[in-house]
N, C-alpha and C positions, 0 to 999 in steps of 0.2 A: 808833394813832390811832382806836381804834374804839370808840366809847360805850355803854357798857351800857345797856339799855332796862329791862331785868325779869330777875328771880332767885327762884326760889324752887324748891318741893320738887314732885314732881308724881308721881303711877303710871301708868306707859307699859308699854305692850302693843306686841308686834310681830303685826299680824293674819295671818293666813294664810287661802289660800283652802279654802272650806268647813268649818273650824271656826267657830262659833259665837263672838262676844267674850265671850258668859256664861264659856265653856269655857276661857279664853285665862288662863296666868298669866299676873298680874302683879306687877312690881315700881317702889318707893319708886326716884326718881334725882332728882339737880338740874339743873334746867334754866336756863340762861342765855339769852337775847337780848339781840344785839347790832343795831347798827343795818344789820349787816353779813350775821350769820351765827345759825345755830340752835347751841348748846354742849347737848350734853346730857352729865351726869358721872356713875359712880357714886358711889352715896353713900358715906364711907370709915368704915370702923369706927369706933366710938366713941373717942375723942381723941384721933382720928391725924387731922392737919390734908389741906385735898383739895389730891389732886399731879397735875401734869401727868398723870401714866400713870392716872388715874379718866379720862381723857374718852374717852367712846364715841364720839361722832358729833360732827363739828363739821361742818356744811351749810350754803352760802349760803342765803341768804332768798330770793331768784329760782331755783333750783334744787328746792325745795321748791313742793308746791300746796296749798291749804288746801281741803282736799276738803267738811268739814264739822264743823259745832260744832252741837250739843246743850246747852241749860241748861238740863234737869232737874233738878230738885233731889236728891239734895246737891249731887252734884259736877258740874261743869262739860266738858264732854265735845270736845276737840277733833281731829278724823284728819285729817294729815298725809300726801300722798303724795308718794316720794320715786321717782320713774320713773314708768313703765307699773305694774307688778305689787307693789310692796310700800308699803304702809301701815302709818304708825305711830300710836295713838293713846293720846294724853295725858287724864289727868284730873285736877283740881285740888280741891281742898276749897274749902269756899266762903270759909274767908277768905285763896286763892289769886287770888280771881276776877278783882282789878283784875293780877295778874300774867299771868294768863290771856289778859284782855283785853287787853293789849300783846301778846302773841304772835300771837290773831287778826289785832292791827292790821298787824302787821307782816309777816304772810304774805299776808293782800289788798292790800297796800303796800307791797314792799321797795323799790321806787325812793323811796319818800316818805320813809322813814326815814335816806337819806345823804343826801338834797338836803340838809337844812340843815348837815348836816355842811362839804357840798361848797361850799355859801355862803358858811360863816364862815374858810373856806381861801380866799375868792376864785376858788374855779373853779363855769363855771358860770354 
């Protein structure tokens, strides 16, 4: 029962402390939001369809904090923290941005994203 919000392709870094993000690989993944949860997937070789065993990280939307977003141009720059100590940060191409911007939306608002959910079920 959970609504897809946004889907697209994004390059995510895992930061670390005292390295530099200039210094930081990174890699190509797909990212999903739900009204519910963060989906991140590897991407799967070229035409092998994506399976269950690609997903890395599946994270409620309240368990995550949206620490901050940069929109420099090109790319749209948002970090993720998942506890105290680890940071994840997402970037998007610019004709990612309106899937970008439902991910912002949705991390300063994870309750706002199921209320209407929870309306058109009657609860609530």
């Amino acid at each position: 029962d959970e609504q897809l919000v946004a889907a697209t392709a994004a390059w995510m870094a895992d930061r670390r402390p005292r390295v530099p993000l200039l210094l930081t690989s990174r890699a190509l993944y797909l990212v999903a939001v739900t009204d519910r949860r963060l989906l991140v997937f590897d991407t799967p070789r070229r035409g092998r369809p994506l399976l269950e065993a690609d997903l890395l990280l599946a994270r409620r939307l309240d368990s995550l904090e949206l620490r901050r977003v940069s929109t420099r141009q090109p790319m749209l720059q948002v970090r993720v923290g998942m506890g105290r100590t680890r940071e994840i940060v997402f970037e998007f191409r610019p004709r990612d941005r309106p899937d970008a911007r439902a991910l912002v939306v949705a991390l300063a608002h994870p309750e706002g994203l199921a209320a209407p959910a929870e309306a058109a079920n009657g609860v609530g």
